[in-house]
C-alpha positions in Angstrom: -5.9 -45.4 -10.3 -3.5 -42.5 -9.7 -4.3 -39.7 -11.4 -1.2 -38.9 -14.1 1.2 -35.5 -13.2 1.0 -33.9 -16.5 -2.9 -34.0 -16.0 -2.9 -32.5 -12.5 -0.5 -29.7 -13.4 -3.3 -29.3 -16.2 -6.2 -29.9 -13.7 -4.5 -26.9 -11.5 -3.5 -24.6 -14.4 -7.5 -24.4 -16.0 -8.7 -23.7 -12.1 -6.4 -21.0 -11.6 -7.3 -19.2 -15.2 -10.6 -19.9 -13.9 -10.2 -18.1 -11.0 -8.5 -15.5 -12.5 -9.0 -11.6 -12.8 -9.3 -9.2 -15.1 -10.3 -5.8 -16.8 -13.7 -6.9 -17.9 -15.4 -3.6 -18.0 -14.7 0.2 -18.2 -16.8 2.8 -17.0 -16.2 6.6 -18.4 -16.6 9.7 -16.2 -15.5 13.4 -16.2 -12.2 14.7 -16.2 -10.6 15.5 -13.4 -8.4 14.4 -10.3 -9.4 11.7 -8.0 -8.9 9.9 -4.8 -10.2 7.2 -2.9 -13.2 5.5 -3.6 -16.2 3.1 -1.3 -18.7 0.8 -2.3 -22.0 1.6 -0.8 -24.0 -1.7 -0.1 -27.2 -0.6 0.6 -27.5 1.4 -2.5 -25.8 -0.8 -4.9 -23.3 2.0 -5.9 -19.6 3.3 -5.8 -18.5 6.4 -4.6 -15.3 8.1 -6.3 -14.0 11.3 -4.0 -13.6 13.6 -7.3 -12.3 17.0 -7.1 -15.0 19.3 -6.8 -17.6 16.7 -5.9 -18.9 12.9 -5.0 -19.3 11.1 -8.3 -21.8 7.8 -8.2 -21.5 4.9 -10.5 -25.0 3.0 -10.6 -23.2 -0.6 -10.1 -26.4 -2.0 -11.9 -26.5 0.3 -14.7 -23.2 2.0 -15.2 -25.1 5.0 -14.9 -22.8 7.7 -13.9 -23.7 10.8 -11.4 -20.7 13.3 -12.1 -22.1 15.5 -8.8 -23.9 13.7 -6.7 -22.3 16.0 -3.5 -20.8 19.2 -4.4 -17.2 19.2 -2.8 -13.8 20.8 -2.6 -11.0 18.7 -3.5 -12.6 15.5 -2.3 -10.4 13.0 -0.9 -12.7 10.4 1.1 -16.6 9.7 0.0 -18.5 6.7 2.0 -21.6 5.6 3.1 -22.4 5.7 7.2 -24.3 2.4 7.6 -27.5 2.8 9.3 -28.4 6.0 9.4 -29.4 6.7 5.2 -26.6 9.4 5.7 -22.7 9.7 3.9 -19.9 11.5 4.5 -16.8 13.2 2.8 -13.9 15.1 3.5 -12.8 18.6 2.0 -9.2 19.3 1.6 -9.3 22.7 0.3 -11.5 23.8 2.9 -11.2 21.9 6.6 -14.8 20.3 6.2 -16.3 17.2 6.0 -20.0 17.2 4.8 -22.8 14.8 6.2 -25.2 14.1 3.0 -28.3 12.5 2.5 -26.9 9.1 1.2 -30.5 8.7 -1.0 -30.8 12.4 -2.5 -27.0 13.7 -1.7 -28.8 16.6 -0.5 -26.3 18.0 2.1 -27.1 18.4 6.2 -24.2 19.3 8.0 -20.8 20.8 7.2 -18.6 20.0 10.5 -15.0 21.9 10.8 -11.9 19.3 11.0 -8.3 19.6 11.5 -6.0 20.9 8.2 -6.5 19.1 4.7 -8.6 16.4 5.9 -7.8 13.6 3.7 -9.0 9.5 4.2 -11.9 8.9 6.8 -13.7 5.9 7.9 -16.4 5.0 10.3 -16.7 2.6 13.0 -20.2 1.1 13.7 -19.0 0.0 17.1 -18.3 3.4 18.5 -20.5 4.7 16.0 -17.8 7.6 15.0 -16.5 8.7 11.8 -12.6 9.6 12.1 -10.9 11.7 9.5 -7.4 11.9 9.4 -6.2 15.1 8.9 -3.0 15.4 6.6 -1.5 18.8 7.2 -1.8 19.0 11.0 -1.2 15.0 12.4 -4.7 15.2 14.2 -7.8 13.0 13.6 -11.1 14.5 14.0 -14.0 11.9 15.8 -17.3 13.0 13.8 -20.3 11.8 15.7 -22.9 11.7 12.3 -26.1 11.7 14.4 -25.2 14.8 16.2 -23.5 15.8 13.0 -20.4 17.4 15.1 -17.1 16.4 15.8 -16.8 15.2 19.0 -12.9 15.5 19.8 -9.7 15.2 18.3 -6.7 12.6 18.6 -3.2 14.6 18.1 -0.9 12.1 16.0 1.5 13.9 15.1 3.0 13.8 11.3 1.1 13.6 8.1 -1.5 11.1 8.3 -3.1 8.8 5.5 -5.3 5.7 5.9 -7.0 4.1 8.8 -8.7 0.7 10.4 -10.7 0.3 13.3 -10.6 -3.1 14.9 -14.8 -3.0 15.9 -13.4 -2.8 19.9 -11.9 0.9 20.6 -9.1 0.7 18.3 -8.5 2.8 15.6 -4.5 2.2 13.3 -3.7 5.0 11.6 -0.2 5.3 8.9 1.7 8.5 9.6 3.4 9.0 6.4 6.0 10.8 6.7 7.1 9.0 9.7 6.5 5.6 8.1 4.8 4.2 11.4 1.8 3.2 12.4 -0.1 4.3 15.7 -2.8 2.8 17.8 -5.6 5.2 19.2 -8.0 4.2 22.0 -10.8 5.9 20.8 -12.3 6.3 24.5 -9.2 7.6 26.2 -8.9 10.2 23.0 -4.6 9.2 23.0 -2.0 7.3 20.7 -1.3 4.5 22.8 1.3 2.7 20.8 3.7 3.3 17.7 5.7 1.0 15.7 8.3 1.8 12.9 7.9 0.4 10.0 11.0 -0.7 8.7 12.4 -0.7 4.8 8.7 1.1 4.5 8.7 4.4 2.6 6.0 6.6 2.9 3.0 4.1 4.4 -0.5 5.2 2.9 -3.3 2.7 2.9 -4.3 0.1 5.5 -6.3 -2.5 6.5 -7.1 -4.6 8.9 -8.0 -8.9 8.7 -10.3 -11.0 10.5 -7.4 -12.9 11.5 -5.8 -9.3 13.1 -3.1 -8.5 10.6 -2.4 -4.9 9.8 -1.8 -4.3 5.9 0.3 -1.3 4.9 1.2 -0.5 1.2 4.5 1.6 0.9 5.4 3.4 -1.7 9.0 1.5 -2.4 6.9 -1.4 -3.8 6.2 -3.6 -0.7 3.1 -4.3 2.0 4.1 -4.2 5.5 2.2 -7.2 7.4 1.8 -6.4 11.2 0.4 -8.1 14.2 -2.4 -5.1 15.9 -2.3 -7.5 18.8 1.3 -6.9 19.3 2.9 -4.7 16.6 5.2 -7.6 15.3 6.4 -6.9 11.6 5.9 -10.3 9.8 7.9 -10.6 6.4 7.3 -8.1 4.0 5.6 -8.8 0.4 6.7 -7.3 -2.9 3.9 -5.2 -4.5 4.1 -3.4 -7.3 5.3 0.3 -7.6 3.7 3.6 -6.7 0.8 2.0 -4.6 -1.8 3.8 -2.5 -4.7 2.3 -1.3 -5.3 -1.2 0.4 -8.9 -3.0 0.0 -9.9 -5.7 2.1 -12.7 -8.0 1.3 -14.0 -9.6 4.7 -16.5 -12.0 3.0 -13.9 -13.6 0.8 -10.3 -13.5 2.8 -8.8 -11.4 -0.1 -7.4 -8.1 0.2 -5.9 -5.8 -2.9 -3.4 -3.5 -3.3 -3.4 -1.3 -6.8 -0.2 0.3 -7.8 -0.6 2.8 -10.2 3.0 3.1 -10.9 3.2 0.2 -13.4 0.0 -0.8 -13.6 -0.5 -4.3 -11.0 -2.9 -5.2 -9.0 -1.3 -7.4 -6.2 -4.1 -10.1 -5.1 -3.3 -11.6 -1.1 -5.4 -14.3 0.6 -5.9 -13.1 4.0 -7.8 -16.4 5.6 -4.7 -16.8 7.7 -2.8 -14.7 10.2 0.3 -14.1 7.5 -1.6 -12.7 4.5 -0.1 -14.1 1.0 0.0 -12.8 -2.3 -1.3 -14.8 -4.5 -2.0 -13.5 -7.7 -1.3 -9.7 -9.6 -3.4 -8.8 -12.2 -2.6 -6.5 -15.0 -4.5 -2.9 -14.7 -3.8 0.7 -15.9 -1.0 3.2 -15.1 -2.1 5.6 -12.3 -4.9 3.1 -11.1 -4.1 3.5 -7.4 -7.4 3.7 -5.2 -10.3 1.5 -5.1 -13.3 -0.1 -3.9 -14.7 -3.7 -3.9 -18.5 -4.3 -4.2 -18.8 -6.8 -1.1 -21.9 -8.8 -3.5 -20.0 -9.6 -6.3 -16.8 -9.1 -5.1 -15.5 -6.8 -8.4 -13.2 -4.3 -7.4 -13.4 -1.0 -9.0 -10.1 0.8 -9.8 -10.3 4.9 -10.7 -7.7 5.6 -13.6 -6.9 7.7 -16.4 -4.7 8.1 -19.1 -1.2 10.1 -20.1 1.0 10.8 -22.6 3.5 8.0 -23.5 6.8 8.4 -21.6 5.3 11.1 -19.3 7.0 11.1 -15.3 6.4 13.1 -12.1 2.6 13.8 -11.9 1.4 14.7 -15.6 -2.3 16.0 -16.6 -4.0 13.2 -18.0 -5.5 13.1 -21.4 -8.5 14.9 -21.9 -11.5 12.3 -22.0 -9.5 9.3 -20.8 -10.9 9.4 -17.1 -12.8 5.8 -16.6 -13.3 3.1 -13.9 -11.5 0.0 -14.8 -14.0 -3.1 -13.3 -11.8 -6.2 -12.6 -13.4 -9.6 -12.1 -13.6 -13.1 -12.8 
């Protein structure tokens, strides 16, 4: 017997609220400024770069370490897999600190290029790479020396990066609104590509299937082949976005846009990403981190005063990590 239309349509509407996300828990922290934020497996926690230290959120508990690492104007906090060590950059003063990822105790302070902002690490080449925002250089961190180990000059004010697990590391020049390729071995940009109708390109990320994902901030995602730089179509986001997160385990990757309050939701299991969903979040949530066993992602935010523009102070007491989830 053939299934009636109207019950289909129903069938597929009660999956997809099913499926759907939301805000379904808040965590409150300390005031302050923020920037991005990492989910560290091994320890069943998230780190939130804070600025004047690495906060920790028990993802358990909800328990809430306000200075786990002591830091100046922190802009990256992650875990470096393997080696029960972390990492995070200093913008006020050129550093990046190695920590004890169990005690936060701190080992090493290692001198990088000006304002180090977003880093990452790369288990294939075993090197942490911070992008440096004020002089368009990239520092290569080797954690178990606990020294950098050379430096990539880029050129222009740099934001996010992905490695590709073979050499590779794609790194978004803002200002430029490009995005370079660095062979890590060779220590050299070996290919750029302009982004086009992108303004101001911050985070990244990279899919199984080899797609590059940029977030602009004029409200789209660039979608770009690392194989070949070709620009597929471009996907409308929502405004003021910064960071991307990819989720390898699931094909979805997430883009939060803190300028009016989306979360954009893409599935990723094919070589053109799609958007597929955005969820409703919280003005100024703009960074974030998924936990890879649950698959929540974990938005920083705060609030402000109704009808406020530019880059207001939030409300005293308002700071808070917005959990969204099925």
């Amino acid at each position: 017997m053939k299934t009636p239309l109207l019950s289909v349509v129903a069938l597929a509407l009660a999956v997809t609220s099913a499926n759907a996300m939301s805000i379904t828990k808040r965590i409150a922290g300390p005031d302050g400024g923020w920037d991005y934020a990492s989910a560290d497996a091994e320890g069943n926690r998230l780190f939130v770069a804070r600025s004047n230290a690495v906060q920790t959120i028990d993802l358990a508990t909800g328990a809430v370490n306000a200075a786990f690492v002591p830091g100046q104007r922190v802009h990256a906090a992650f875990i470096l897999p393997g080696t029960g060590m972390g990492m995070s950059t200093n913008g006020t003063t050129n550093t990046a600190t190695i920590f004890d990822a169990a005690t936060g105790a701190v080992k090493a302070q290692i001198g990088t290029g000006k304002k180090p902002d977003a880093a990452i690490y790369d288990a294939s080449t075993k090197l942490a790479y911070v992008m440096n925002g004020d002089d368009g250089t990239v520092t290569l961190i080797d954690p178990a020396k606990m020294k950098a180990v050379g430096t990539v000059n880029v050129g222009g004010k740099l934001e996010y990066a992905a490695a590709d697990g073979k050499g590779h590391v794609y790194v978004n020049v803002e200002d430029k609104a490009e995005i370079v390729a660095i062979d890590v071995a060779k220590r050299a940009v070996t290919r750029r590509v302009k982004l086009t109708a992108c303004e101001e390109p911050s985070g990244l990320a990279l899919t199984k299937q080899g797609t590059l994902i940029a977030s602009c901030a004029n409200g789209v995602a660039k979608l770009v082949t690392a194989a070949n730089f070709k620009q597929l179509p471009d996907v409308a986001i929502g405004e003021g976005p910064d960071a991307v997160l990819y989720d390898a385990a699931r094909d979805r990757a997430y883009i939060p846009s803190g300028g009016n309050a989306t979360l954009a939701v893409f599935d990723t299991s094919s070589a053109t990403p799609r958007k597929i969903d955005s969820v409703a979040t919280q003005k100024g949530a703009r960074t974030g981190a998924i936990d890879p066993a649950t698959g929540n992602v974990y938005l920083p935010a705060a609030r402000y005063p109704e009808g406020a523009t530019g880059r207001p102070q939030a409300i005293p007491g308002s700071f808070e990590v917005l959990v969204i989830s099925n």
